[in-house]
C-alpha positions in Angstrom: 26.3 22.7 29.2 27.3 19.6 27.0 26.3 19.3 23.5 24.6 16.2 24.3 22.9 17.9 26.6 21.7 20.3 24.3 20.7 17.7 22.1 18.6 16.6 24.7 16.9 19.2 25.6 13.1 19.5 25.5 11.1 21.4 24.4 7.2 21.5 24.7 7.7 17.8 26.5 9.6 16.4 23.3 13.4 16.0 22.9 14.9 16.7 18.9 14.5 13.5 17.8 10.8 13.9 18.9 10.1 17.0 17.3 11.9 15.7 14.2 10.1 13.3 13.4 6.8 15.2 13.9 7.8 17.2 11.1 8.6 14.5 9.3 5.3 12.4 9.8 3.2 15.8 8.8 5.1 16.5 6.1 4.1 12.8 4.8 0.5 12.8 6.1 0.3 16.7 4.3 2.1 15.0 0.7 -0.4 11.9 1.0 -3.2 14.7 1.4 -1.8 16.4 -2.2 -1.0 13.5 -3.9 -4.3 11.8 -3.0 -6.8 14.5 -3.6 -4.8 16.9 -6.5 -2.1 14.2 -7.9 1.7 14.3 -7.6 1.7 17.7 -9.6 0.5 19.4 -6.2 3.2 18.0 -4.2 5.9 21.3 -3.8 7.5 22.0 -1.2 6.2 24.8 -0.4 3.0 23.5 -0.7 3.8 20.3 1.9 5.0 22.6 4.3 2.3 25.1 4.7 -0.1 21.9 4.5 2.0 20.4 7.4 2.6 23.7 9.2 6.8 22.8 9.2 8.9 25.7 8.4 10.4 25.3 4.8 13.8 25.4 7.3 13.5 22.0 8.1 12.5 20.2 5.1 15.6 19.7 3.7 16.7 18.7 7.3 14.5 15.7 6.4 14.1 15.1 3.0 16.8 15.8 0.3 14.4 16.6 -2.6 10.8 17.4 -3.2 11.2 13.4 -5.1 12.1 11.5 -1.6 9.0 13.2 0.3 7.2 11.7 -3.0 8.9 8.3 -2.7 8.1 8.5 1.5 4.3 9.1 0.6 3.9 6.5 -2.0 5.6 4.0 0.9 2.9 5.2 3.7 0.0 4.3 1.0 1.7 1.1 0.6 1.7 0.6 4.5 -1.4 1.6 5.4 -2.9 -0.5 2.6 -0.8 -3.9 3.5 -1.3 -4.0 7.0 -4.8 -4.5 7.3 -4.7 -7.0 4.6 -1.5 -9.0 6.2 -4.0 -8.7 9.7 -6.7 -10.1 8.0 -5.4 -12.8 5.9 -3.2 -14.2 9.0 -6.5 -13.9 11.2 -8.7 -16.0 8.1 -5.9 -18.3 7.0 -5.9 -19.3 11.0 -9.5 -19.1 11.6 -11.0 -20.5 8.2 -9.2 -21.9 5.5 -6.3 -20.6 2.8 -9.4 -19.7 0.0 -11.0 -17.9 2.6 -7.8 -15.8 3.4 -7.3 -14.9 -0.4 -11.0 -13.4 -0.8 -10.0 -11.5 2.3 -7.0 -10.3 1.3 -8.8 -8.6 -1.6 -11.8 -8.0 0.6 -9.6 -6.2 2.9 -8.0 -3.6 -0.1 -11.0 -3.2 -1.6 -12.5 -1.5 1.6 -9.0 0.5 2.4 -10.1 2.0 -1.0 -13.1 3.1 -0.4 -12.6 4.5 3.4 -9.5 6.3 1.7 -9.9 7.0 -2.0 -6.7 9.1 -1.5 -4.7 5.6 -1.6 -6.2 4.1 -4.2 -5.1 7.6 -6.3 -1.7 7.3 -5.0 -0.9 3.5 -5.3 -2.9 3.4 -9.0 -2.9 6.2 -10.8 0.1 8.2 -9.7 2.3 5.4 -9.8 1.5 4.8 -13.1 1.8 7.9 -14.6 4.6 9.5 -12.2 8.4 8.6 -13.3 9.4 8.8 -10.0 6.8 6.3 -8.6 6.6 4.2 -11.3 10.0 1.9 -10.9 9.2 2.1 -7.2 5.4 0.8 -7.4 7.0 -1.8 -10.5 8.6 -3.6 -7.6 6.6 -3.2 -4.6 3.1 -5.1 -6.2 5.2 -8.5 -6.8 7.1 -8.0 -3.7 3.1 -7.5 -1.8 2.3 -10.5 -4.0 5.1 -12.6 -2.5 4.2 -11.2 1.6 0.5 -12.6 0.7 1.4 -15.5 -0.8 4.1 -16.5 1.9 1.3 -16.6 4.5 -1.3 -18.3 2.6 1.2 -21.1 1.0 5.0 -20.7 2.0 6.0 -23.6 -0.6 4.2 -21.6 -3.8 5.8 -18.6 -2.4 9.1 -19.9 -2.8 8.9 -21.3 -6.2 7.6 -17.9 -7.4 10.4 -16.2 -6.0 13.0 -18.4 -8.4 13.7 -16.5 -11.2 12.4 -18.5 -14.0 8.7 -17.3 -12.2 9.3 -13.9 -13.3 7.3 -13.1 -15.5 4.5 -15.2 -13.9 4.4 -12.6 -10.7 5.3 -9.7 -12.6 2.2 -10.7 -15.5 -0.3 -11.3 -12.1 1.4 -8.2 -10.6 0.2 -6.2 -14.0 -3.1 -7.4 -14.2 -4.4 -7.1 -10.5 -2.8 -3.6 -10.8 -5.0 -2.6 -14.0 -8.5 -4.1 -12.1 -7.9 -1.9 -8.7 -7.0 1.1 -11.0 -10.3 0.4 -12.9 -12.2 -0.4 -9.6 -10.6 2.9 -7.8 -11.4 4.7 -10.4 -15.1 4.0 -10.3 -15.6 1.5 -13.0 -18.0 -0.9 -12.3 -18.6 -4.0 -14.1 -20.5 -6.3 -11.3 -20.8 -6.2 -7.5 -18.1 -5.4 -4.9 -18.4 -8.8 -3.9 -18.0 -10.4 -7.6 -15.1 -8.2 -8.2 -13.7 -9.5 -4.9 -14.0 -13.1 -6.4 -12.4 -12.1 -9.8 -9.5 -10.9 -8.1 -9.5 -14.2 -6.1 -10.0 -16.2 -9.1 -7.5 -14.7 -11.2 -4.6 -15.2 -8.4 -5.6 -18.9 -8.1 -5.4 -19.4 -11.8 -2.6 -17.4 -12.7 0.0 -18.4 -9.4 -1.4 -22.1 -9.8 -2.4 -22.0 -6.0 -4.2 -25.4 -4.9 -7.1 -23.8 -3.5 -10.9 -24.0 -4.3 -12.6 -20.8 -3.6 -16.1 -22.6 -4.4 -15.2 -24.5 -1.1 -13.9 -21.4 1.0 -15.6 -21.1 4.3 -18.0 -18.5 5.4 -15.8 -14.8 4.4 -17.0 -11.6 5.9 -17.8 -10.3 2.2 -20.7 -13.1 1.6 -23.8 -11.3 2.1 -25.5 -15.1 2.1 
């Protein structure tokens, strides 16, 4: 027999590659479980693998440290937050109107936050308080900012990406950052839907978008 038929073989209906990267997706979905409901001190791996029900054998077959599952499971909160919102605000932006797709957008992560508060603990306060997560989530909110943007208003999106904008995206970046840790966190200074149009407010204001959110059409957070 061949080695790349040995490579091949199955086993339960799945070849290697299959099985591999089973173990790999439980080993995420079991550190985004940790993270999100103890914080990153929780995440061993000793601790991912019996939560994944992977043989500590293969983890390093996977991942080179206990750090890169950490960095993996930060990314699949990032993912699972950002494609509902890129969904929605492409759906809105071609449906309704550019104001309406903003309010959606935070509409959108608002409600990924409260179906999974494990998220909202990984992307907000982990990240902040982790030194592994921290440089990584430093430069994933502008970069989100700029995905967002580029669908709502290519030609803004470009001049934020030129350097001397900086500090504009990285300032927004900050502050929407501290209002979804409050908000994930339970603090509670108006309505959902008032928060919404803070958040939507702010990014007009502080990107210099030309949009008037008084004049957005009809969003699915108006309770009107």
């Amino acid at each position: 027999m061949t080695s790349a038929t040995t490579a091949g073989r199955l086993w339960q209906g799945q070849t290697p590659d299959a099985r591999e990267a089973d173990r790999r997706e439980r080993l995420v979905e079991a550190g985004l479980e940790l993270v999100g409901t103890q914080g990153v001190a929780a995440l061993t791996m000793r601790a991912a693998c019996r939560e994944a029900a992977v043989g500590p054998r293969y983890f390093y077959e996977l991942f080179a440290s206990r750090e890169e599952l950490l960095e993996a499971v930060y990314d699949e909160a990032v993912d699972r937050i950002r494609e509902p919102i890129l969904s929605d605000v492409i759906a809105t932006a071609e449906s309704q109107d550019m104001a309406a797709a903003i309010l959606v957008a935070f509409d959108t992560a608002v409600r990924v936050v409260e179906e999974d508060p494990r998220i909202g603990r990984i992307l907000f306060r982990e990240s902040a308080a982790d030194d592994t997560l921290r440089p990584r989530s430093q430069a994933a909110m502008p970069a989100f900012v700029l995905t967002v943007v580029t669908e709502v208003l290519p030609a803004r999106a470009g001049e934020l990406r030129a350097s001397s904008a900086g500090w504009t995206l990285l300032g927004f970046s900050a502050a929407i950052f501290a209002l979804f840790l409050a908000w994930s966190e339970g603090v509670r200074h108006t309505t959902r839907d008032e928060f919404v149009r803070h958040c939507a407010g702010l990014t007009v204001d502080y990107l210099g978008l030309d949009l008037d959110l008084g004049a957005a059409g009809h969003w699915k957070g108006d309770r009107a």
